[in-house]
PDB file of N, CA, C, O and CB in Angstrom:
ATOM      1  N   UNK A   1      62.344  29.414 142.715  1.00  0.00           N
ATOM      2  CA  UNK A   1      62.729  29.900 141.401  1.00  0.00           C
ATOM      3  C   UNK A   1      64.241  30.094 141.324  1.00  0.00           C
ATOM      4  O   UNK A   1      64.809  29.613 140.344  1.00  0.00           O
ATOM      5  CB  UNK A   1      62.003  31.213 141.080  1.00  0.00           C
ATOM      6  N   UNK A   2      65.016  30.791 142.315  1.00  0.00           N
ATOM      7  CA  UNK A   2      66.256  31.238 142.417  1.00  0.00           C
ATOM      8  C   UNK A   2      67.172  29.679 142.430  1.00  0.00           C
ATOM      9  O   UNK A   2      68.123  29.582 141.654  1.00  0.00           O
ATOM     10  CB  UNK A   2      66.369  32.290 143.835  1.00  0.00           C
ATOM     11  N   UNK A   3      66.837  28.569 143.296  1.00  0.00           N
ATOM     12  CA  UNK A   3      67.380  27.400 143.217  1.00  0.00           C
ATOM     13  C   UNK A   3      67.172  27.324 142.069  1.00  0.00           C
ATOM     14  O   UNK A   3      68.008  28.012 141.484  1.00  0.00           O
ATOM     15  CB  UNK A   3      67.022  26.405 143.959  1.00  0.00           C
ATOM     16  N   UNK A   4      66.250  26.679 141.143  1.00  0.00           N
ATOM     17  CA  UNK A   4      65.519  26.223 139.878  1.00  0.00           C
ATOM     18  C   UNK A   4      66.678  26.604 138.929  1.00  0.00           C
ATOM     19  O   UNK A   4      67.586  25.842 138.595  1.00  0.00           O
ATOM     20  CB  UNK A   4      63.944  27.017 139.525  1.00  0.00           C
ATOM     21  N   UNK A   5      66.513  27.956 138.523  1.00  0.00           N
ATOM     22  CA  UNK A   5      67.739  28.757 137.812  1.00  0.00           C
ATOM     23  C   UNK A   5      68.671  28.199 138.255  1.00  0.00           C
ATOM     24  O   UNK A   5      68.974  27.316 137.452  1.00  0.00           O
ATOM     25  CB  UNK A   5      67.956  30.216 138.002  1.00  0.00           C
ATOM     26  N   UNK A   6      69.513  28.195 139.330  1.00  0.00           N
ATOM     27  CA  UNK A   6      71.174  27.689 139.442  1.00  0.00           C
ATOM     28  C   UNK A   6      71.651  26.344 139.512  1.00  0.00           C
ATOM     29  O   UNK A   6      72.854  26.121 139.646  1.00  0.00           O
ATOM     30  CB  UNK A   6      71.794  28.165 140.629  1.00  0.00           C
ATOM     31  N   UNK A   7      70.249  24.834 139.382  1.00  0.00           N
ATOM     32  CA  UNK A   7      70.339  23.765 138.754  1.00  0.00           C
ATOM     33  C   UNK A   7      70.532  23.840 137.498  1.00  0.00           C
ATOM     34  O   UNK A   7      71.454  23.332 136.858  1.00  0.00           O
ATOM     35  CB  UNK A   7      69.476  23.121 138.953  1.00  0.00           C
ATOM     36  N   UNK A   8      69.569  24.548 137.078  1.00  0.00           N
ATOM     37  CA  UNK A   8      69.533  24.461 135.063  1.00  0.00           C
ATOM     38  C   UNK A   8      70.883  25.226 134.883  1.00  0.00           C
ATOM     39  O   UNK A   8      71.605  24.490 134.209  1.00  0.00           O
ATOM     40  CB  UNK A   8      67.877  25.586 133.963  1.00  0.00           C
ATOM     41  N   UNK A   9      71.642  26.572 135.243  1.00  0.00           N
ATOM     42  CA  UNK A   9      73.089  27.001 134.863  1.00  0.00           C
ATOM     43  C   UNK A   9      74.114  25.673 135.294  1.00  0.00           C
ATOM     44  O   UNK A   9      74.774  25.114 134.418  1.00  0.00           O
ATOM     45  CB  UNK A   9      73.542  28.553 135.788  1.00  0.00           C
ATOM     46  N   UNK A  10      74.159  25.357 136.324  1.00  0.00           N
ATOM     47  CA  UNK A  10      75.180  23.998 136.807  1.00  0.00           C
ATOM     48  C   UNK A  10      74.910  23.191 135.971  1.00  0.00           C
ATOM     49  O   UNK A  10      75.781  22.977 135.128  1.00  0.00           O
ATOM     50  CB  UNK A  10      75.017  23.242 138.228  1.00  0.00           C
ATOM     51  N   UNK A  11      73.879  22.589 135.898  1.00  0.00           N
ATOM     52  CA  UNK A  11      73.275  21.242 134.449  1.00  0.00           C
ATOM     53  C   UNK A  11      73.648  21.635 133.159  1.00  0.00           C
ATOM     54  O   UNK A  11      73.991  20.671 132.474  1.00  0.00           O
ATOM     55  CB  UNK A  11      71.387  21.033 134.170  1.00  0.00           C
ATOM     56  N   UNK A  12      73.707  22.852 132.518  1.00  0.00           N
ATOM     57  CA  UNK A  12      74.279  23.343 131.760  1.00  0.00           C
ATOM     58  C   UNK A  12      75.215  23.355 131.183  1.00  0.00           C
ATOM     59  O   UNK A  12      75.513  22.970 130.052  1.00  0.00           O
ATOM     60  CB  UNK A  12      74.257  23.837 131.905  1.00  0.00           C
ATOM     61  N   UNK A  13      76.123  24.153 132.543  1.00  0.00           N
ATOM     62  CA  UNK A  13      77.579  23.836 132.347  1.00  0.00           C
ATOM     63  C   UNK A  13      77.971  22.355 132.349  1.00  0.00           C
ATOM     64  O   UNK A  13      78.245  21.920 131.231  1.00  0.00           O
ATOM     65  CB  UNK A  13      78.363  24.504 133.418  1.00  0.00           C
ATOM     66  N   UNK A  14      78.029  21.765 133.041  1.00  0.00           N
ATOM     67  CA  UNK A  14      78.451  20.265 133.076  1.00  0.00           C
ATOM     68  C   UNK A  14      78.193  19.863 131.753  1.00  0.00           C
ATOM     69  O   UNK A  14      79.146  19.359 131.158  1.00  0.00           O
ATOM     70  CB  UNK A  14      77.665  19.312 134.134  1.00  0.00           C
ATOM     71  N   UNK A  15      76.857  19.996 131.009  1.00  0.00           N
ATOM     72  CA  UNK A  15      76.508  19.557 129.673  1.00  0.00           C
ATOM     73  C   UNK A  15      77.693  20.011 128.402  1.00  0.00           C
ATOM     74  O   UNK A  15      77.994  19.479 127.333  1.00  0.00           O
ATOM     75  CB  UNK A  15      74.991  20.243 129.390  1.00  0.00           C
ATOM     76  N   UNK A  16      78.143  21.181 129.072  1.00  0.00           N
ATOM     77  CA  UNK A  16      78.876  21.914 128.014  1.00  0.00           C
ATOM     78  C   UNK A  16      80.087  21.528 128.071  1.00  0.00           C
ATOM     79  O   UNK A  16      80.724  21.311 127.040  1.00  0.00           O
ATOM     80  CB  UNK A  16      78.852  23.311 128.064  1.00  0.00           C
ATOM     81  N   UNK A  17      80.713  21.346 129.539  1.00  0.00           N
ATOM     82  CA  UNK A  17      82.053  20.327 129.769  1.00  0.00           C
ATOM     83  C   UNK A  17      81.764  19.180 129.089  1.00  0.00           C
ATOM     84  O   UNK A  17      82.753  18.661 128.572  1.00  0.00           O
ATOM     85  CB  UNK A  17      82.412  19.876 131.335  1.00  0.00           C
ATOM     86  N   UNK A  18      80.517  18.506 128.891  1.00  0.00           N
ATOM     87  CA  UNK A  18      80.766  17.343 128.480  1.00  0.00           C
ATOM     88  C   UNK A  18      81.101  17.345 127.017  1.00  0.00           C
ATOM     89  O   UNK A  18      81.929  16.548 126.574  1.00  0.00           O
ATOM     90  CB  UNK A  18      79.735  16.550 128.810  1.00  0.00           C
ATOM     91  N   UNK A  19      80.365  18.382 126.105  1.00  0.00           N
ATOM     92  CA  UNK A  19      80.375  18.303 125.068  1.00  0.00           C
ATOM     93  C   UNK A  19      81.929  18.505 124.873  1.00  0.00           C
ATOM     94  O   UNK A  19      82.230  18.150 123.734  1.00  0.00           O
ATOM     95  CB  UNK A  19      79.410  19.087 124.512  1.00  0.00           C
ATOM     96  N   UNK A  20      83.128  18.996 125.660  1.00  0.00           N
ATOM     97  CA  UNK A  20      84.909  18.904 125.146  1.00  0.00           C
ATOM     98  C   UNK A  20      84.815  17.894 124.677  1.00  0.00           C
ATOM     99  O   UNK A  20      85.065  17.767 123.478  1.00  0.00           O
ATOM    100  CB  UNK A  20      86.250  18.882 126.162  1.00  0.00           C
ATOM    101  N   UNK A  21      84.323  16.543 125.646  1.00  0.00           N
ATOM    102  CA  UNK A  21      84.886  15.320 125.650  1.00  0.00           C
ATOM    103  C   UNK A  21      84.395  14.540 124.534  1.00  0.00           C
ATOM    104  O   UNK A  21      84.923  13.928 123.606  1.00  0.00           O
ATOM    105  CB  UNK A  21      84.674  14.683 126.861  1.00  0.00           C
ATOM    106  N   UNK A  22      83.022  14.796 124.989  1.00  0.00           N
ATOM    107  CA  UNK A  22      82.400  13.691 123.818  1.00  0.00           C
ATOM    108  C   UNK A  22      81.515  14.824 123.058  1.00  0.00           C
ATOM    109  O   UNK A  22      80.527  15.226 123.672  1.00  0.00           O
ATOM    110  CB  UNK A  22      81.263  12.123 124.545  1.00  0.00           C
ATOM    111  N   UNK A  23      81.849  15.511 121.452  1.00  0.00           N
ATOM    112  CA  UNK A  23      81.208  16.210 121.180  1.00  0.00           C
ATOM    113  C   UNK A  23      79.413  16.160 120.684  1.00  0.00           C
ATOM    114  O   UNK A  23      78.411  16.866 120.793  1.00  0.00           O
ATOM    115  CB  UNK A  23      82.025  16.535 120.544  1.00  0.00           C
ATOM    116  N   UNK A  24      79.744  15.093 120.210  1.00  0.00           N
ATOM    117  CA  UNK A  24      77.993  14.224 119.360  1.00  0.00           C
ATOM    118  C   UNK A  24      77.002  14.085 120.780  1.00  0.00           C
ATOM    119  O   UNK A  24      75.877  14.571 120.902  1.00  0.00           O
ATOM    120  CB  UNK A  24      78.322  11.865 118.470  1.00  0.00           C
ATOM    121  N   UNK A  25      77.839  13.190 121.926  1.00  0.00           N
ATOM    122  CA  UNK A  25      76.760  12.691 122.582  1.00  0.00           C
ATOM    123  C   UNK A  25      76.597  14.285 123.674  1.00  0.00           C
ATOM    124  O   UNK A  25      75.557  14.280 124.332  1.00  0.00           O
ATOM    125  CB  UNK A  25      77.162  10.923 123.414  1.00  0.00           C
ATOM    126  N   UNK A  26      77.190  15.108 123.809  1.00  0.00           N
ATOM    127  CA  UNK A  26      77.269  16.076 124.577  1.00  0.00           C
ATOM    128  C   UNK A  26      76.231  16.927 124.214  1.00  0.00           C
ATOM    129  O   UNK A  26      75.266  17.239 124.911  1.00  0.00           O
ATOM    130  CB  UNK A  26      78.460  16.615 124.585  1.00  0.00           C
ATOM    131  N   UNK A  27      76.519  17.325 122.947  1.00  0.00           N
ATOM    132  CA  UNK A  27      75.772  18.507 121.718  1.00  0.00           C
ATOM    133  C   UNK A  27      73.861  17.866 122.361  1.00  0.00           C
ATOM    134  O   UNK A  27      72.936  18.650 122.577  1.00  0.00           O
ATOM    135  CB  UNK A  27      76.396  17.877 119.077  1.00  0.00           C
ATOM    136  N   UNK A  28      73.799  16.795 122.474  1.00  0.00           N
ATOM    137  CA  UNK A  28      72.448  16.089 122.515  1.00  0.00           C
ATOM    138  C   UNK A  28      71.836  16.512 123.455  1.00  0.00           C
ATOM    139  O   UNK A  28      70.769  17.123 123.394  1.00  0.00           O
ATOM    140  CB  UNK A  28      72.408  14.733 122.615  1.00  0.00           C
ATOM    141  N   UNK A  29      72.749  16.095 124.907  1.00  0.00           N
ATOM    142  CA  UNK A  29      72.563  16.466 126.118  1.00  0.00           C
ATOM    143  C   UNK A  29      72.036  17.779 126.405  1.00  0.00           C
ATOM    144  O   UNK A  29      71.092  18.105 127.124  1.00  0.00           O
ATOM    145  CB  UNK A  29      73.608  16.307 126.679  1.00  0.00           C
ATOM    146  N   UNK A  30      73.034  18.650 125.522  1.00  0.00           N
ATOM    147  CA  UNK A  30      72.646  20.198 125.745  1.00  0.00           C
ATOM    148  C   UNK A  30      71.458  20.089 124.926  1.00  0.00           C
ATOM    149  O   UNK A  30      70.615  20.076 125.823  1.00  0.00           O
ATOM    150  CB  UNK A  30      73.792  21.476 125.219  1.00  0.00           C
ATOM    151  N   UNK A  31      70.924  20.017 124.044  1.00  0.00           N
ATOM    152  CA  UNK A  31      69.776  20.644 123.573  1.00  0.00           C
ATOM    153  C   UNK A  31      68.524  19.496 124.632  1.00  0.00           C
ATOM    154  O   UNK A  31      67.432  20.061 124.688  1.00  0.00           O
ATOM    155  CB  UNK A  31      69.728  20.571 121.508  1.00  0.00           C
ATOM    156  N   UNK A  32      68.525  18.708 125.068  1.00  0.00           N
ATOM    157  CA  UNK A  32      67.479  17.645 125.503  1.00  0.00           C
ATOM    158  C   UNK A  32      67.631  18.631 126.547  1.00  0.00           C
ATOM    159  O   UNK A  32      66.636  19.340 126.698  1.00  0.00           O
ATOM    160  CB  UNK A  32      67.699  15.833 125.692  1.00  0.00           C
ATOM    161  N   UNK A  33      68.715  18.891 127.390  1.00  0.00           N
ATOM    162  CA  UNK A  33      68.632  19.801 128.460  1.00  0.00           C
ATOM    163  C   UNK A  33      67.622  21.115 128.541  1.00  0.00           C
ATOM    164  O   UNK A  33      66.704  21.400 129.309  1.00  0.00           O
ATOM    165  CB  UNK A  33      69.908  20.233 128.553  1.00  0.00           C
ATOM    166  N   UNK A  34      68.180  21.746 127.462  1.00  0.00           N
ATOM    167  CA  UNK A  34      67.706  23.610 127.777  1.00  0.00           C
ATOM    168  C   UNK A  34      66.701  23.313 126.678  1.00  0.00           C
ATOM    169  O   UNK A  34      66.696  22.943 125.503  1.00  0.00           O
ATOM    170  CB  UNK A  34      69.121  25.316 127.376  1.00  0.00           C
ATOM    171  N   UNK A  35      65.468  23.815 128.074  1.00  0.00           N
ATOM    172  CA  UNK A  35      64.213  24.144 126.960  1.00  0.00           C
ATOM    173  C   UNK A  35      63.903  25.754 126.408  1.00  0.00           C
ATOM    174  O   UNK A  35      64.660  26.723 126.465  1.00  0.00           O
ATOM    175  CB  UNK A  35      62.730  23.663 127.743  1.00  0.00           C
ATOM    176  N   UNK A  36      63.288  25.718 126.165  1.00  0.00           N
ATOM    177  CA  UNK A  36      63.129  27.100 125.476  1.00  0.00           C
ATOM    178  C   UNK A  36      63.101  28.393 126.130  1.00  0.00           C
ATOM    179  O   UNK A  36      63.200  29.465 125.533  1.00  0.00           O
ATOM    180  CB  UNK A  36      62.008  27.114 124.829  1.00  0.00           C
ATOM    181  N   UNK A  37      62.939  28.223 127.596  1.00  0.00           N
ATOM    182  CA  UNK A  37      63.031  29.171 128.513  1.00  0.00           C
ATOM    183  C   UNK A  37      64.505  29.788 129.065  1.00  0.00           C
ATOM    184  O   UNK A  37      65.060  30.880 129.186  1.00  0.00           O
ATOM    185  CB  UNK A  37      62.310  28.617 129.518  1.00  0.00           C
ATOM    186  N   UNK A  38      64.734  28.540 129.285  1.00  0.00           N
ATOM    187  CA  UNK A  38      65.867  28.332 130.041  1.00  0.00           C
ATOM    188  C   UNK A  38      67.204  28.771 128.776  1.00  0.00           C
ATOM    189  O   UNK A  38      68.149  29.399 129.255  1.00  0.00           O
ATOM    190  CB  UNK A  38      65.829  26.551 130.702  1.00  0.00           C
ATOM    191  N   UNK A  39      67.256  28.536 127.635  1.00  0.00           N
ATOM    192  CA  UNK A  39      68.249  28.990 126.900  1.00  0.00           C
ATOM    193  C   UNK A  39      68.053  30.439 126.322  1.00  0.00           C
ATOM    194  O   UNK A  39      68.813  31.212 125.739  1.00  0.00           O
ATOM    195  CB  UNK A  39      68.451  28.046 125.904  1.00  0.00           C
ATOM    196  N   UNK A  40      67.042  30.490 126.620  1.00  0.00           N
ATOM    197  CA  UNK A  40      66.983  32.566 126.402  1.00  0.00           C
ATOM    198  C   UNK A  40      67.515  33.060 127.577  1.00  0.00           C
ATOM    199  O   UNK A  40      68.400  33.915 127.606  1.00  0.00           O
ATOM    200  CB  UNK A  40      65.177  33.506 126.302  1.00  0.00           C
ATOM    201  N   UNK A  41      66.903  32.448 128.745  1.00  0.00           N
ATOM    202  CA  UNK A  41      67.475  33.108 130.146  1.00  0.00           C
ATOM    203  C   UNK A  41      69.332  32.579 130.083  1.00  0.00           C
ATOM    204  O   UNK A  41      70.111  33.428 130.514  1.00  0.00           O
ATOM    205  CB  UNK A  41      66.388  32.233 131.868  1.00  0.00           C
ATOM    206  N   UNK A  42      69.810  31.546 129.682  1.00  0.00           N
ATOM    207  CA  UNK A  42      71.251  31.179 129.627  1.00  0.00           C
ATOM    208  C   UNK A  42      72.129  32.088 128.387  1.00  0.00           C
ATOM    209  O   UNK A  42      73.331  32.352 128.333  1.00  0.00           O
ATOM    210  CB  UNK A  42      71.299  29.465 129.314  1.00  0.00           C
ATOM    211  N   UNK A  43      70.993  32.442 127.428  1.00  0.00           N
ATOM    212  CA  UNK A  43      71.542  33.833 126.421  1.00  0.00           C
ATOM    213  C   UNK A  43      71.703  35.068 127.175  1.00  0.00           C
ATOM    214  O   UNK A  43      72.827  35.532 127.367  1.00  0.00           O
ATOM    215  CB  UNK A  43      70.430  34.291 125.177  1.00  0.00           C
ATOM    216  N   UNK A  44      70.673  35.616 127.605  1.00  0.00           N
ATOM    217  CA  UNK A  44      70.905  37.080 128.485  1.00  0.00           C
ATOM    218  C   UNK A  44      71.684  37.142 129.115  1.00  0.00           C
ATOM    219  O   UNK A  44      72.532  38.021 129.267  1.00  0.00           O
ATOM    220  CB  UNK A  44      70.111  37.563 129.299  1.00  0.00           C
ATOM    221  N   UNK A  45      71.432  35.681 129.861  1.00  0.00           N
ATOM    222  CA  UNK A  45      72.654  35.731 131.061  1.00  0.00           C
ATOM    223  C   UNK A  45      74.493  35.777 130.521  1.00  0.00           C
ATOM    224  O   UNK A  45      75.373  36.314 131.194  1.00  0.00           O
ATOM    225  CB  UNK A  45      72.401  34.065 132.055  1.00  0.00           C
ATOM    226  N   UNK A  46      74.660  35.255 129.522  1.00  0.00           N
ATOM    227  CA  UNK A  46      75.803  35.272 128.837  1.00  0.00           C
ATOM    228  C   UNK A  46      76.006  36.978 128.236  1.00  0.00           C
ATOM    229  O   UNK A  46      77.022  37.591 128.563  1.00  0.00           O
ATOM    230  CB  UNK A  46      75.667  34.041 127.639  1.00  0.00           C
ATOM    231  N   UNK A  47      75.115  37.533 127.491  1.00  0.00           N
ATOM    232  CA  UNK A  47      74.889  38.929 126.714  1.00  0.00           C
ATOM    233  C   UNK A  47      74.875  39.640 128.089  1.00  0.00           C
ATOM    234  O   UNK A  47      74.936  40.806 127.700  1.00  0.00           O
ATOM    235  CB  UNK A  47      73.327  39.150 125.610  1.00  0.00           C
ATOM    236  N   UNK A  48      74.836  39.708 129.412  1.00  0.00           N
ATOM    237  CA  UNK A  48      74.898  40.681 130.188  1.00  0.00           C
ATOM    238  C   UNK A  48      76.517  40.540 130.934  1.00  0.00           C
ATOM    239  O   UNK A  48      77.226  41.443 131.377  1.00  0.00           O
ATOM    240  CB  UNK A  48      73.571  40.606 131.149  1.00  0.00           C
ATOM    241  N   UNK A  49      76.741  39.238 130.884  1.00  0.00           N
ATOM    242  CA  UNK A  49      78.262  39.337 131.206  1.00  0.00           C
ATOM    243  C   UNK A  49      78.981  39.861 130.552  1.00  0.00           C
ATOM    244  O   UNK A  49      79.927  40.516 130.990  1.00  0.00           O
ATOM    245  CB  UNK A  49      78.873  38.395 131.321  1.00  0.00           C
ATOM    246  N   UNK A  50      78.705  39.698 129.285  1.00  0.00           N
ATOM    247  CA  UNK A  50      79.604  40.207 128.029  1.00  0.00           C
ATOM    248  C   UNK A  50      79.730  41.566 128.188  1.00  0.00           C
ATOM    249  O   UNK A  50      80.750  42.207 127.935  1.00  0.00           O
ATOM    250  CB  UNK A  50      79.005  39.936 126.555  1.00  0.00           C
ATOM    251  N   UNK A  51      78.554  42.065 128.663  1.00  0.00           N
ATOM    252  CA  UNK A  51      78.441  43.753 128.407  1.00  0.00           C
ATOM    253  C   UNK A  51      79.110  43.951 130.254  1.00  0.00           C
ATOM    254  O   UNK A  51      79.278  45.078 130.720  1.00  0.00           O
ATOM    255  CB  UNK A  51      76.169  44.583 127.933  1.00  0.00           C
ATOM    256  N   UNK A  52      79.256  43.325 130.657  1.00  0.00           N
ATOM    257  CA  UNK A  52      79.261  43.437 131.879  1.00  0.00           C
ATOM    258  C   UNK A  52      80.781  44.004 131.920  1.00  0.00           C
ATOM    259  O   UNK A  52      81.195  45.091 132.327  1.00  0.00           O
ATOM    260  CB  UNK A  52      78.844  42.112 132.649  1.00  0.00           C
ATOM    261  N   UNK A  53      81.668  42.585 131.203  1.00  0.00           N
ATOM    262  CA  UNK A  53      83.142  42.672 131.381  1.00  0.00           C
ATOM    263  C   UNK A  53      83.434  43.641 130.735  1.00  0.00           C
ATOM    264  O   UNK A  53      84.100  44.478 131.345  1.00  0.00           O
ATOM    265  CB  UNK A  53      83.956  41.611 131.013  1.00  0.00           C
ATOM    266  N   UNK A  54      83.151  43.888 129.564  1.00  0.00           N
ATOM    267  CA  UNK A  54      83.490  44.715 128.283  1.00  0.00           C
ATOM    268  C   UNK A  54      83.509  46.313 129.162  1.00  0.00           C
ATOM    269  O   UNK A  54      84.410  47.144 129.052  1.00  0.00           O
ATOM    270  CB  UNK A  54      82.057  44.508 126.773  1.00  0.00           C
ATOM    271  N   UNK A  55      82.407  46.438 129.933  1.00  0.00           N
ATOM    272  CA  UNK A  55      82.437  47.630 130.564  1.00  0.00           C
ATOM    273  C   UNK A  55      83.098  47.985 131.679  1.00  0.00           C
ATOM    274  O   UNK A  55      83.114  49.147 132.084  1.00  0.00           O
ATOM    275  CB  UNK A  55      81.453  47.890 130.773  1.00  0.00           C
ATOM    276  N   UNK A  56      83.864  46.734 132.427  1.00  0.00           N
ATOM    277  CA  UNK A  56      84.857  46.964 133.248  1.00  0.00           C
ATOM    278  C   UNK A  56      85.974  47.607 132.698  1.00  0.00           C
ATOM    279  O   UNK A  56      86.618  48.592 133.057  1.00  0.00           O
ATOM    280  CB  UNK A  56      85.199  45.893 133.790  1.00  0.00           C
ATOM    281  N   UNK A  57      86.118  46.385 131.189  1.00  0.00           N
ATOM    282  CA  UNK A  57      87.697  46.438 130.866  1.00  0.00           C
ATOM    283  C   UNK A  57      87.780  48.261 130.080  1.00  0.00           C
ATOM    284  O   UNK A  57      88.798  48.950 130.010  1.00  0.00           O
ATOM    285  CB  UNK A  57      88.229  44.774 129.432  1.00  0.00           C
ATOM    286  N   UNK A  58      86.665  48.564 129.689  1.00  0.00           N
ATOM    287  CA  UNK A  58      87.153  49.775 129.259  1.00  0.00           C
ATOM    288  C   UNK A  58      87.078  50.761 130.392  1.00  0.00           C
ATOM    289  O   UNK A  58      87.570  51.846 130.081  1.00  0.00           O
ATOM    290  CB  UNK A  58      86.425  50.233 128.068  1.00  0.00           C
ATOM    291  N   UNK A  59      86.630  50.700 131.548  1.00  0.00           N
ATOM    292  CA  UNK A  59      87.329  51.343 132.478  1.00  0.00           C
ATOM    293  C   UNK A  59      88.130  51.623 133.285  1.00  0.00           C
ATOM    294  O   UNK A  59      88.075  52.711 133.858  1.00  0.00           O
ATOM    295  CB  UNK A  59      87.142  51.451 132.757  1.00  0.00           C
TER     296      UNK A  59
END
């Protein structure tokens, strides 16, 4: 499971680098990529960093 997760974040990202380059064929990639699981778990995971940093920087 723990591998599983840090293919789909790496596959992800790369998808999302791609979309700088090529935005149309990138945008595709990412959604053919993240299924419905995997982009709630790539939301939290983003919404807990957020709260994560936010709570450094105000300390």
């Amino acid at each position: 499971m723990k591998g599983r997760f840090g293919d789909v974040v790496v596959g992800a990202a790369g998808d999302v680098a791609g979309t700088v380059v090529d935005p149309r064929q990138g945008l595709s990639k990412l959604r053919a990529a993240l299924s419905g699981r995997a982009a709630v778990m790539l939301a939290a995971g983003l919404a807990l960093g957020y709260l994560f940093a936010r709570s450094r920087r105000a300390s």
